[in-house]
N, C-alpha and C positions, 0 to 999 in steps of 0.2 A: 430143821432149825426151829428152835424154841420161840415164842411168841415173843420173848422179854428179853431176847438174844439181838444183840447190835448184827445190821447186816454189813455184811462189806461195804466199802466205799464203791460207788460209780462214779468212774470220772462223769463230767457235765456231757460230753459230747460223743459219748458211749450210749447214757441215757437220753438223748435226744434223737440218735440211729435208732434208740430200739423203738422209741416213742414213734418215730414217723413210721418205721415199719407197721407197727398197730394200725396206725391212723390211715394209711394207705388201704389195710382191710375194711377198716368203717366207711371210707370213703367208694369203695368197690359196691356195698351194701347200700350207697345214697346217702348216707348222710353227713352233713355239710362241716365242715371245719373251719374254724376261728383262731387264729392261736393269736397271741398275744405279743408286740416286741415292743421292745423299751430301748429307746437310743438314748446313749448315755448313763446316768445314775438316774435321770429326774424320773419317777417314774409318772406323776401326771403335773400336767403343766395348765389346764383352765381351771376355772373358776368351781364347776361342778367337781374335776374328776379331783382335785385338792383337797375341798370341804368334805369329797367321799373320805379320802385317806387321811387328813387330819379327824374325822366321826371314829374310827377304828383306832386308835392312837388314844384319843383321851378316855377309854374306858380300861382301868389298872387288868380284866377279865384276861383281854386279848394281851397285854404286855412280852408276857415269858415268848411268846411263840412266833411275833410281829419280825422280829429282826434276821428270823431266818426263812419265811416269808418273801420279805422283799428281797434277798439274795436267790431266790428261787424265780420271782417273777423277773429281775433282771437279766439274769441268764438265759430268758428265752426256755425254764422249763414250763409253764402254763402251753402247751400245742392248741389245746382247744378253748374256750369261753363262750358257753352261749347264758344270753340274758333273757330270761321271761317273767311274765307278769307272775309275782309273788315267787321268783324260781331262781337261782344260778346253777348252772349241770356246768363241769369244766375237767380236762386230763389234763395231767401234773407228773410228768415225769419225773419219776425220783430210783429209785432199785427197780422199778417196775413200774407199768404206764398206770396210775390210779385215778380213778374215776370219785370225783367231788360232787357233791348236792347238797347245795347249801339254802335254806328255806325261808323268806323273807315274808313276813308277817303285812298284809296292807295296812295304809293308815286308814284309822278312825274316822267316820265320815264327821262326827265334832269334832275332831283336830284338826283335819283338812279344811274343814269350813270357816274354823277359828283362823288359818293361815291366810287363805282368802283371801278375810274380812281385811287383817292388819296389814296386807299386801295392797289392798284395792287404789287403786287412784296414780300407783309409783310406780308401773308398769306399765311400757306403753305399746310394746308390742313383743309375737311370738320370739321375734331372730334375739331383738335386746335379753329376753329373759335366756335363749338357749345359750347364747352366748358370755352370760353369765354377767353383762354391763346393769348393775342396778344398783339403787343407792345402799349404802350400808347399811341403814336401817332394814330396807328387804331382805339383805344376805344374810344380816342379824337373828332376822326373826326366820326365814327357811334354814339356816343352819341353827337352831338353837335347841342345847340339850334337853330332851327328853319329850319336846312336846314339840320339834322341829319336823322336815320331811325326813332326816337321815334315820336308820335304823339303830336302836338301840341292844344291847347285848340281848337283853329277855325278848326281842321279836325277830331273833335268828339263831337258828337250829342246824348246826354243824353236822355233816357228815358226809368223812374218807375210807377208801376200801382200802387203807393201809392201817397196819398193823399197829398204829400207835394209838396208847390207848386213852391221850388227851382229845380233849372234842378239838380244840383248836391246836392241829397240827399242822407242821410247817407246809405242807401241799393246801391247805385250807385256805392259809396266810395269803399264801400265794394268788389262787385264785380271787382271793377278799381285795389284795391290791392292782388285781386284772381289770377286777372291775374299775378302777380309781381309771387307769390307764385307758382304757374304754371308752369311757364316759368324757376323755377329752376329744374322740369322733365322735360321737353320739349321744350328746348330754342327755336326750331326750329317753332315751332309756330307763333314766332314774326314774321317770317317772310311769314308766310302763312294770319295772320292776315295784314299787309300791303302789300297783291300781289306784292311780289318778289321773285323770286329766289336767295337762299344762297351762290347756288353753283358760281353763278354767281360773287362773292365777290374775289374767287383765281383763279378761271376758264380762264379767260382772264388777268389774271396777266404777261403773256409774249408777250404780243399783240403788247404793246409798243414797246418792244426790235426792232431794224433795222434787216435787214438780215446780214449787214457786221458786226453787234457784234455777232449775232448769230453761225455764222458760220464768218471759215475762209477763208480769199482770194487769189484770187488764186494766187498773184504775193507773198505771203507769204508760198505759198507750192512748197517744190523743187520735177523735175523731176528727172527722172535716170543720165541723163547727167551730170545734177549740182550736185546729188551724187558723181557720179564718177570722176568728176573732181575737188571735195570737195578734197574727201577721196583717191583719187587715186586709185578705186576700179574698177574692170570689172561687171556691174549686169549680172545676169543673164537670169533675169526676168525683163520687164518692172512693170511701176507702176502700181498699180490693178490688175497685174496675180497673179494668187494664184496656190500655189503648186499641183500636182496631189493628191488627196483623196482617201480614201475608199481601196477598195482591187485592184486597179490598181496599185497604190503607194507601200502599201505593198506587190505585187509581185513582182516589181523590185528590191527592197531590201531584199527580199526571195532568189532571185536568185544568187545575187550576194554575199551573204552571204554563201549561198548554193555552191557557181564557190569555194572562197576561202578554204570555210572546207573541199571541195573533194580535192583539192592543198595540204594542209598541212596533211592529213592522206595521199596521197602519200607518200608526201617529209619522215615520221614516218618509213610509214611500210618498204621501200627500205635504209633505215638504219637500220632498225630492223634487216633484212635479211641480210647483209652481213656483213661480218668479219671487228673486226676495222682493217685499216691500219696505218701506219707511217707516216704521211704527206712526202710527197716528197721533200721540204726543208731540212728536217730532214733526210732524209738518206744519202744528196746529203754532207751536212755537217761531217756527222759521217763518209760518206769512204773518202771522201779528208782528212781528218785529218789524219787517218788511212795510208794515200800515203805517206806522207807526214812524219811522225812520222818516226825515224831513225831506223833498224830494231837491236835488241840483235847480231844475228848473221854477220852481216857483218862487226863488229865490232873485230872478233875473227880470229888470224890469221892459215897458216897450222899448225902450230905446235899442235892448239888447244891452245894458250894462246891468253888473252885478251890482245888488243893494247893500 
């Protein structure tokens, strides 16, 4: 059959017995398989694996060849996808099992740095970023044409062992929207597929900061001095001494604890022991009065009658 000769049609589930047959040899040989399934139409549903598939969609290059693509990756013909750094290798079951490698250009260490930069500060950690929760201005600028993380047409180099002799063939398509689908388990791929580090994205997010915002200066921290002549207080302790710790601490306040309780089970028991008295005010008042008080009998004369 002629190069430029239409092949017969395979029904879908024809070429997907003969695919697993193949793939059943490769896997005898040790090596691993991936295939790809998509429930439903949607084929990615977060944040990364959508911005993957809408980056391929706004470039008119890839158009003619997209919509037969995604009818390939739905049906469960992608059997394999593997993703590596600057790499996608993927089988695509179509009239025969074809083998994809598709070649992903890194980014620019000034483009990735430039991303960084405008990311720094609005990232707050690894799971938020893989998970794709950031503010729109970050999604803006990671997804943003031509100087974004996504690949652009000129830094990916198409090629299928099938006979057709556009770069971007419907097996290509297919594997190009595997990856969308992928990248909703593993967002983190993306960025092993464009040699970069993720971490790198909030990692250096305080770099900017100066030391005087960071911390405070020193003509804005008071000494003891300007404490106490704030507050009109005597320190005790200058600034930075810290109190005595541990069981040193707590035996000074054992002891003195200890001085007072032996004191007041004194002061107890030597009340306990002796007899209450009269307070000595009190008696000094009770005999003056007593002096004092005009006596019955001196009132009464010899006779024995009252005056």
């Amino acid at each position: 059959m002629s190069w430029y000769e239409f092949r017969p049609y395979v029904p879908v589930a024809q070429r997907r017995r003969q695919a697993e047959q193949k793939l059943k040899k490769l896997k005898k040989k040790g090596q691993s398989v991936a295939p790809v399934t998509i429930e439903g139409r949607t084929i990615a549903k977060s944040f990364w694996g959508k911005s993957w598939c809408d980056n391929l969609e706004r470039y008119s290059d890839f158009a003619n060849r997209l919509p037969r693509g995604r009818t390939y990756v739905r049906n469960g013909s992608v059997v394999d996808l593997q993703i590596a750094k600057g790499e996608i290798l993927a089988f695509v079951a179509g009239s025969e099992l074809y083998k994809i490698k598709i070649g992903i250009a890194p980014v620019k260490s000034s483009r990735w740095k430039s991303i960084c930069r405008d990311c720094a500060g609005s990232i707050d950690s690894l799971v938020e970023l893989l998970q794709g929760r950031l503010a729109k201005s970050v999604m803006d600028r990671v997804c943003r044409e031509g100087d974004g993380l996504f690949p652009s047409p000129d830094e990916i180099k198409l090629s299928c062992s099938c006979p057709d002799w556009a770069d971007m063939c419907k097996h290509v398509a297919a594997a190009l929207y595997g990856v969308g689908a992928r990248l909703d388990q593993k967002p983190q791929l993306l960025f092993v597929l464009r040699g970069v580090d993720e971490n790198e994205l909030f990692a250096g997010s305080g770099e900017g900061m100066s030391l005087s915002k960071a911390a405070p200066s020193a003509a804005n921290v008071l000494d003891d001095s300007d404490v106490a002549a704030l507050f009109g207080l005597e320190m005790a302790d200058t600034v930075g001494s810290k109190a005595p710790e541990g069981p040193e601490r707590a035996g000074k306040v054992s002891k003195r604890d200890k001085a007072a309780k032996k004191k007041t089970k004194t002061k107890l028991k030597s009340a306990t022991a002796s007899p209450r008295a009269t307070p000595l005010n009190s008696n000094t008042r009770t005999n003056t009065s007593a002096r004092n008080r005009p006596s019955r009998a001196s009132n009464v004369d010899s006779s024995g009658n009252l005056s």
